[in-house]
C-alpha distance (Angstrom), angle and dihedral (degrees) to the residues before:
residue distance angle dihedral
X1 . . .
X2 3.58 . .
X3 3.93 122.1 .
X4 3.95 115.0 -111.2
X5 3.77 128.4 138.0
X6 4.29 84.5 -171.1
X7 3.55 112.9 157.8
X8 4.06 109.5 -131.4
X9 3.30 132.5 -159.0
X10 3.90 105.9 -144.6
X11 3.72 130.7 -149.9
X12 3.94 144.3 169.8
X13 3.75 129.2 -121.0
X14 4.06 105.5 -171.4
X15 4.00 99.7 -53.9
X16 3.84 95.2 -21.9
X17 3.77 124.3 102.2
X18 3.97 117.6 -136.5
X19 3.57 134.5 -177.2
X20 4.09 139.6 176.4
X21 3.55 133.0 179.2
X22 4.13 112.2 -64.5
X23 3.86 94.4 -141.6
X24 4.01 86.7 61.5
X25 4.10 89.0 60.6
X26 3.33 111.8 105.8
X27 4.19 104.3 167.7
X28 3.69 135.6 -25.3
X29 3.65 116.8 -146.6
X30 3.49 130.9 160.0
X31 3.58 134.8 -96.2
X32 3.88 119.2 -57.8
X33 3.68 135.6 -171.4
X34 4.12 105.7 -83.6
X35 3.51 127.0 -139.5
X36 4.18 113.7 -152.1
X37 3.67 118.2 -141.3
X38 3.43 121.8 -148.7
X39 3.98 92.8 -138.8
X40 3.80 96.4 58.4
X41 3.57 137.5 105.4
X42 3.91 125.1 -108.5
X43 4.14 91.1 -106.1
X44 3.87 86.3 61.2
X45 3.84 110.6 78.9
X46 3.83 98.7 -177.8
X47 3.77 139.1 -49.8
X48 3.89 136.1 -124.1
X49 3.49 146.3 174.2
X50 3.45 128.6 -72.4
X51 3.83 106.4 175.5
X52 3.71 98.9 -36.8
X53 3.48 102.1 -38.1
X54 3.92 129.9 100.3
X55 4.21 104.7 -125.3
X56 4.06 119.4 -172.2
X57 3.48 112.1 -129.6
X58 4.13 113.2 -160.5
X59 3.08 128.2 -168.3
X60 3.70 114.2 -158.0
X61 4.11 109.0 -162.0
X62 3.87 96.1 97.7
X63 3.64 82.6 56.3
X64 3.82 96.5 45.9
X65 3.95 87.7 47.8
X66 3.83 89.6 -113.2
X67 3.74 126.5 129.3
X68 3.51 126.7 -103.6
X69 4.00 115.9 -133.2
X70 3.47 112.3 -160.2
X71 3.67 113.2 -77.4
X72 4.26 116.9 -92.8
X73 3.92 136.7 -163.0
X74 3.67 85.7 -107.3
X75 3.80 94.5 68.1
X76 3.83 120.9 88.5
X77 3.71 139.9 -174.0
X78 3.74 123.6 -114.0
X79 3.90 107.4 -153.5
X80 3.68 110.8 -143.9
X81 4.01 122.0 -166.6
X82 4.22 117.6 -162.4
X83 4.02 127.3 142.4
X84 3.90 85.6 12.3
X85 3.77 93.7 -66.9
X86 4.19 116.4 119.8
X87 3.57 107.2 -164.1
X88 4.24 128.7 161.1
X89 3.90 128.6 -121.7
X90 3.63 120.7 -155.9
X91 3.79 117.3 -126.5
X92 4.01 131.2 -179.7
X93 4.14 91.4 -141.4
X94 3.72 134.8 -7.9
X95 3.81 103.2 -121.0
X96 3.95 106.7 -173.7
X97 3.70 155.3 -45.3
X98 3.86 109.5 -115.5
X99 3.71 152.5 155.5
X100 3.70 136.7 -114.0
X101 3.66 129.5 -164.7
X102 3.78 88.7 -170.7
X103 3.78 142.7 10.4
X104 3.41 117.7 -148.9
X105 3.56 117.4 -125.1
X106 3.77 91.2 -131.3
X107 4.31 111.0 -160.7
X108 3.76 91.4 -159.1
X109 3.96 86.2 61.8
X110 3.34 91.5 52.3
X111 3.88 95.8 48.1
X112 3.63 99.2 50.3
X113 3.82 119.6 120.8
X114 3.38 86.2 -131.0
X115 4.06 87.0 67.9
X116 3.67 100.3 30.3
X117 3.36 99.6 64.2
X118 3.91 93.6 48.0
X119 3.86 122.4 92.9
X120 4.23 80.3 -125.4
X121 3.74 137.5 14.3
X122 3.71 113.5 -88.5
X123 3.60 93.3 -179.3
X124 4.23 106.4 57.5
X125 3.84 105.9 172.0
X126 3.84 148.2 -51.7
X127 3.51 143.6 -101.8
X128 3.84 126.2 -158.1
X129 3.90 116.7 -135.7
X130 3.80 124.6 162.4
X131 3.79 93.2 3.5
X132 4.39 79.6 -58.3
X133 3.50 125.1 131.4
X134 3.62 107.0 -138.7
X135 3.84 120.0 -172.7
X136 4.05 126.6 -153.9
X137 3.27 124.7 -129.7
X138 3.85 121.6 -139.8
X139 3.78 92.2 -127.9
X140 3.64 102.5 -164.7
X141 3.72 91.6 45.3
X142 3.65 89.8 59.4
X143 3.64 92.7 44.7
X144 3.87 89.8 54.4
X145 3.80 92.3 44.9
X146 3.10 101.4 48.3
X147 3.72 102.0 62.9
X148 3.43 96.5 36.8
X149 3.77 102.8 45.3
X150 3.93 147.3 24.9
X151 3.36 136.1 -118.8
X152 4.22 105.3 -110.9
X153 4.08 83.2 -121.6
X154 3.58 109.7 41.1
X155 3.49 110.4 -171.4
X156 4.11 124.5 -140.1
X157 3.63 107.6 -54.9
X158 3.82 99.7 174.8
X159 3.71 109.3 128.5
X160 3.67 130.1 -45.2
X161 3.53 106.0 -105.5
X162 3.65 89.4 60.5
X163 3.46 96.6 60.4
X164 3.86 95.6 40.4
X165 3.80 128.0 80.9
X166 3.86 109.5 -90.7
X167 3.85 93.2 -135.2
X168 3.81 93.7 63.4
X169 3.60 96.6 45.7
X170 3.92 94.7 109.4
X171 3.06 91.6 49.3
X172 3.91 98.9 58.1
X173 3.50 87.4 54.3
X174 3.36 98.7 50.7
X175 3.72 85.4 54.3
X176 3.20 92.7 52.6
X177 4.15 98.0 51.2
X178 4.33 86.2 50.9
X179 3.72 89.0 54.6
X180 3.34 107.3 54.5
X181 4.03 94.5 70.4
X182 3.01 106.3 146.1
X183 3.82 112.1 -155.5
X184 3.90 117.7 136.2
X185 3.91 111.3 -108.5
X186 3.83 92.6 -155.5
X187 3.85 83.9 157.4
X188 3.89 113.4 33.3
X189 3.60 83.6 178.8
X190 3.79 92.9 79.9
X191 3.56 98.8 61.3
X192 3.83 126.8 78.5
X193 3.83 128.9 -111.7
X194 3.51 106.9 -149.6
X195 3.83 130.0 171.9
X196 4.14 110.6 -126.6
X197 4.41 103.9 -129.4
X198 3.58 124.7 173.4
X199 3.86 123.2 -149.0
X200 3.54 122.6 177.4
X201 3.92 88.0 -16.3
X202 3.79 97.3 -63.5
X203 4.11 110.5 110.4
X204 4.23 117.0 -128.2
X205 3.67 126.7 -175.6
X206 2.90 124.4 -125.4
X207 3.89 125.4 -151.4
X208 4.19 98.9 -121.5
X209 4.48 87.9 -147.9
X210 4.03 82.6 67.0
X211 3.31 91.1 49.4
X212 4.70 119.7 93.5
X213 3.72 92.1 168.2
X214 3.91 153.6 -46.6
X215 3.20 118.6 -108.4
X216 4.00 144.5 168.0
X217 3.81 129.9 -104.8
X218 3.84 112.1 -104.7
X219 4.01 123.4 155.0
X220 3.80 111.0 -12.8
X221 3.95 115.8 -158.2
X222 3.83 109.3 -146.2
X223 3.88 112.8 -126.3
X224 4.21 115.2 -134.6
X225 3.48 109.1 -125.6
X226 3.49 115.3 -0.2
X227 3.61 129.9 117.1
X228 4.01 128.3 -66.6
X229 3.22 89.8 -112.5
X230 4.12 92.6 64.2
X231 3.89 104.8 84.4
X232 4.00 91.4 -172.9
X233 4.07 144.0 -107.4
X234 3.59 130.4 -37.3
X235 3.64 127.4 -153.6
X236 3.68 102.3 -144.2
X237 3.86 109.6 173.5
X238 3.81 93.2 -40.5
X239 3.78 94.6 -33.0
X240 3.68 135.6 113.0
X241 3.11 113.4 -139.2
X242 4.04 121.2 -177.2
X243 3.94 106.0 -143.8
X244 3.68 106.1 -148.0
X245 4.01 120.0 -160.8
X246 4.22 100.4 -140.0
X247 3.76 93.6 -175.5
X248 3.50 89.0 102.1
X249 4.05 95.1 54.8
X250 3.89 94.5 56.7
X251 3.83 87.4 38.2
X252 4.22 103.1 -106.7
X253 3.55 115.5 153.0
X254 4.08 108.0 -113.6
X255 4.07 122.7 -95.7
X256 3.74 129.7 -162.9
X257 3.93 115.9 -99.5
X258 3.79 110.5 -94.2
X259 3.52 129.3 -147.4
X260 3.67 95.4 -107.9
X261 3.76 96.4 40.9
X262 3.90 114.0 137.9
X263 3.86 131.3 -148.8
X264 3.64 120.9 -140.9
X265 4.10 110.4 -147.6
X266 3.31 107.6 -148.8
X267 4.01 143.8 -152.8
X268 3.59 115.2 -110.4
X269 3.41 138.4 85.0
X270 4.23 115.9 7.7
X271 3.64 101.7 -150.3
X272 3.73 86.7 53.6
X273 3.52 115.1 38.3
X274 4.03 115.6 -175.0
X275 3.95 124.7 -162.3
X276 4.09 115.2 -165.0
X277 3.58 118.2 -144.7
X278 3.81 113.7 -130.4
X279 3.76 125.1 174.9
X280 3.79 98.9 -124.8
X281 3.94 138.8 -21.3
X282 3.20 114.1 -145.9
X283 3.68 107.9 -179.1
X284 3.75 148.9 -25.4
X285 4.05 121.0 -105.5
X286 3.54 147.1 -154.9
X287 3.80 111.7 -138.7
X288 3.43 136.3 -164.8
X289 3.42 113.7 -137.6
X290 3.91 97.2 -145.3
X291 4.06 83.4 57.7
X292 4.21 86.9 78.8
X293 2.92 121.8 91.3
X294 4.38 126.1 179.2
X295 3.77 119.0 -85.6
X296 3.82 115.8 -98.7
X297 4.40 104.7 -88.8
X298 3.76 84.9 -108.7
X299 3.58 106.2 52.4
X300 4.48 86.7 36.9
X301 3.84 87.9 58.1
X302 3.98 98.0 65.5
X303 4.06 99.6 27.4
X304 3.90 88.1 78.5
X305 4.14 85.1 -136.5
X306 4.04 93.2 -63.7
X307 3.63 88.2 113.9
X308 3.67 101.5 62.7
X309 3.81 100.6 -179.3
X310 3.95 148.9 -48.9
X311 4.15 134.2 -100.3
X312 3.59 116.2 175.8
X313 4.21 117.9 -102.4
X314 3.78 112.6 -158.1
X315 3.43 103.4 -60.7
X316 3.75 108.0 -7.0
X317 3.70 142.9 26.7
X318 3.84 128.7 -63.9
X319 3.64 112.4 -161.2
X320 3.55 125.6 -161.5
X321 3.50 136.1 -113.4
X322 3.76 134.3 -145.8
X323 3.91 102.5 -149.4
X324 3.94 94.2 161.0
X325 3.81 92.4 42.9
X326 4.24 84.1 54.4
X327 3.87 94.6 49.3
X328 3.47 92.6 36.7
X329 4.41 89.1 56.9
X330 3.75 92.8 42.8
X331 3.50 101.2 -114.8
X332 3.47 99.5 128.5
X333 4.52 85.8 50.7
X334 3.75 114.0 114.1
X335 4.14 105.3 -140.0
X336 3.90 92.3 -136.3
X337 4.45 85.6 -152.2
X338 3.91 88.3 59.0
């Protein structure tokens, strides 16, 4: 085992379970329309514009020997930025944001002809999370090798919209048109990082400074005597965690617990560590503040100020969410003489 307590940011590829450092994610978005340039390598599938400035997307399954199905709305891009280059990955489904204590210097990696036959490892080790496998990438390896050499089975790099489903074509180009705003971020400290989470089909953000980790559902340990709203403990590496339902503080009516259900750890107090249980989260934003505008009178009046205000996302509405205005109120506070 080797020591690490890295944070990783964890995604899939088809079946396959990836991961790369967190503090090299920039943005995820999802899938655009791609533009192919002639003067690229085989790894690079296309380019477009992300707010006036041409990002490389790869996509690494010819290079993994796994096949490529044709590209869907559901994919995204995670943009990673190391040696002063930004460039995009393409992934079928973020999975999760997570610790490790150790990696484990995993032989079978290292013996791979994928690896072998490479001037350095692009596969490094694995952690196990969930009862998955998940295997880091060597990010600036694959940066390196990408643009200076080609898979020995490059796969059919004609133009995008011939590898991508022809039902989602409109809306990879509408992607593409949102993207290419092209105001200056002199100071990416003004604008907002907010994780995208679904609950009963509406879309919150999220304030991404709240936010520990994601994580998925496993055991939960009912809790005697405590409110409805107090689904129980997870064990989550050693930790209990108390997953807390908030539908009932911004005034949703209550769903069952799905199979895909995530829990948000968040960052408050340590001796009492809370998870939320959202439906989905799809992906992680960069906001601009001057987006936001107030809550309709009506809809302000009953969210007792946790919803702070309302930007549009794609197609609909994401609202915001006060998380540190919740812990700070107590709401979230299970009264142990209940």
């Amino acid at each position: 085992m080797i020591a690490n307590n890295e944070t990783y940011f964890v995604f899939a590829l088809n079946p396959f379970y990836y991961a790369v450092p967190a503090h090299l994610v920039q943005e995820v978005v999802y899938l655009p329309e791609l533009t192919l340039l002639a003067t690229v390598s085989a790894d690079v599938v296309g380019v477009f514009d992300l707010r006036g400035s041409l990002i490389p997307v790869l996509d690494v399954r010819p290079r993994f020997r796994q096949a490529c199905p044709p590209y869907q709305a559901s994919d995204g891009i995670i943009l990673l930025a190391i040696d002063g280059q930004v460039f995009g990955l393409i992934v079928s489904e973020i999975y999760d944001v997570c610790s490790a204590d150790s990696v484990q210097d995993n032989a079978l990696l290292l013996s791979t002809s994928i690896n072998a036959e490479l001037p350095e490892p692009l596969l490094v080790g694995s952690i196990t999370k969930d009862e998955k496998v998940i295997t880091l990438l060597n990010v600036a390896a694959l940066l390196r090798q990408a643009f200076f050499s080609a898979p020995s089975a490059p796969g059919d790099y004609r133009d995008f919209y011939s590898r991508a489903n022809p039902g989602d074509h409109a809306v990879f180009a509408s992607r593409a048109e949102k993207l290419k705003w092209r105001e200056q971020r002199e100071d990416a400290s003004g604008y907002l990082a907010l994780a995208v989470v679904v609950l009963n089909g509406e879309y919150f953000g999220i304030d991404l400074l709240a936010v520990r980790e994601f994580a998925n559902i496993g055991d939960i340990v009912p809790i005697p005597c405590t409110p409805d709203y107090v689904l129980g403990c997870l064990n989550l590496r050693g930790n209990v965690i108390t997953l807390i339902d908030m539908r009932h503080i911004i005034h949703l009516p209550p769903q069952p617990l799905q199979a895909d259900s995530k829990a948000i750890v968040i960052n408050g107090n340590d001796d009492f560590a809370v998870a939320l249980l959202v439906d989905s989260v799809p992906e992680v934003i960069y906001a601009d503040p001057a987006a936001i505008t107030p809550l309709p009178t009506a809809v302000a009046a009953v969210s007792g100020d946790y919803l702070t205000g309302e930007m549009p996302y794609q197609d609909k509405l994401l609202t915001l969410l006060d998380l540190k205005l919740i812990l700070a109120k107590g709401e979230l506070v299970v009264d142990d003489e209940v």
